[in-house]
C-alpha positions in Angstrom: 0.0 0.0 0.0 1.3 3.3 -0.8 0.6 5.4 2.1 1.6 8.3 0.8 -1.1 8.5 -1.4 -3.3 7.5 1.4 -2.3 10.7 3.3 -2.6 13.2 0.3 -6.1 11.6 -0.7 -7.2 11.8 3.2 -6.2 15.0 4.2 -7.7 16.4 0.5 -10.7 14.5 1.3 -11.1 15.9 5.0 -13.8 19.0 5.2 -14.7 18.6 1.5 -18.3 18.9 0.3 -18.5 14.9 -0.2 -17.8 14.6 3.5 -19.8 17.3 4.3 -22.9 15.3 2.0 -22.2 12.3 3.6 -22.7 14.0 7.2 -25.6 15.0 6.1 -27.2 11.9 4.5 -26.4 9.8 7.8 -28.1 12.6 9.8 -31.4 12.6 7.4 -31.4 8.5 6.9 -30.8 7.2 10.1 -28.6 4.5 8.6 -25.0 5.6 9.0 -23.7 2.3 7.7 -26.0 2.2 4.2 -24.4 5.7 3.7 -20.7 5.1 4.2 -20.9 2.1 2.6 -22.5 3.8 -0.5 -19.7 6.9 0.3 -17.1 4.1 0.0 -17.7 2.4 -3.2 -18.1 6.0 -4.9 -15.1 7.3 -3.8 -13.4 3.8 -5.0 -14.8 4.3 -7.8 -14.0 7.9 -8.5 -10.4 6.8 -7.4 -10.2 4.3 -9.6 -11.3 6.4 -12.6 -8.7 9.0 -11.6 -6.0 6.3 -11.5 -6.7 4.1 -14.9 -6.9 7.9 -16.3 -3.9 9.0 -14.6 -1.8 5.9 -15.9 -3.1 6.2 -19.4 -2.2 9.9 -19.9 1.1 8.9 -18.3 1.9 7.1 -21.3 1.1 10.1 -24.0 2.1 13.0 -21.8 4.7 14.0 -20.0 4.0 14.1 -16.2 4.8 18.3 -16.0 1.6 18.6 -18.3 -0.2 16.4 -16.6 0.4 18.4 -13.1 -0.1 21.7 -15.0 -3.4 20.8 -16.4 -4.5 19.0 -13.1 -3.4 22.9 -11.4 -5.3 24.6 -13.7 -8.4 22.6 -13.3 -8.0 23.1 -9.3 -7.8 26.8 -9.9 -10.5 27.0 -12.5 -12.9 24.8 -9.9 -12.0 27.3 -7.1 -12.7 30.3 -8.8 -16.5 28.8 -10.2 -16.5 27.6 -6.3 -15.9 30.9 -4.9 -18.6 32.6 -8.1 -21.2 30.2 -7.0 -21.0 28.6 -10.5 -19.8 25.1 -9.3 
């Protein structure tokens, strides 16, 4: 297991609005387990998405591109965040 990739993904994954949406759901639904077991297999999922494409583009791009284009989409989410757009 790579634990530092554990780390990065739980400390970006701490406070975010998925956690916050989870929170939420268990409060509502009264079934914490249905929710973070449903919370579990989407962010497995989503992970694994972001790690097949990750590995793909690896192999046509070089990895300074991929990190710009990953910044960029950070700062371009942020700034629809902070707009109320997103």
């Amino acid at each position: 297991m790579d634990w530092r990739a554990f780390g990065i993904i739980f400390l970006a994954e701490m406070g975010d609005k998925t956690q916050i949406a989870a929170m939420t759901m268990a409060a509502e639904k009264k079934r914490p387990w249905e929710v973070f077991i449903g919370a579990s297999l989407a962010l497995v999922a989503v992970s694994a998405i972001g790690v097949i494409v990750g590995s793909v583009l690896s192999q046509y791009l070089p990895l300074d591109w991929i990190k710009r284009v990953a910044g960029a989409a950070f700062i371009i989410i942020g700034v629809l965040v902070l707009i109320g757009k997103f």
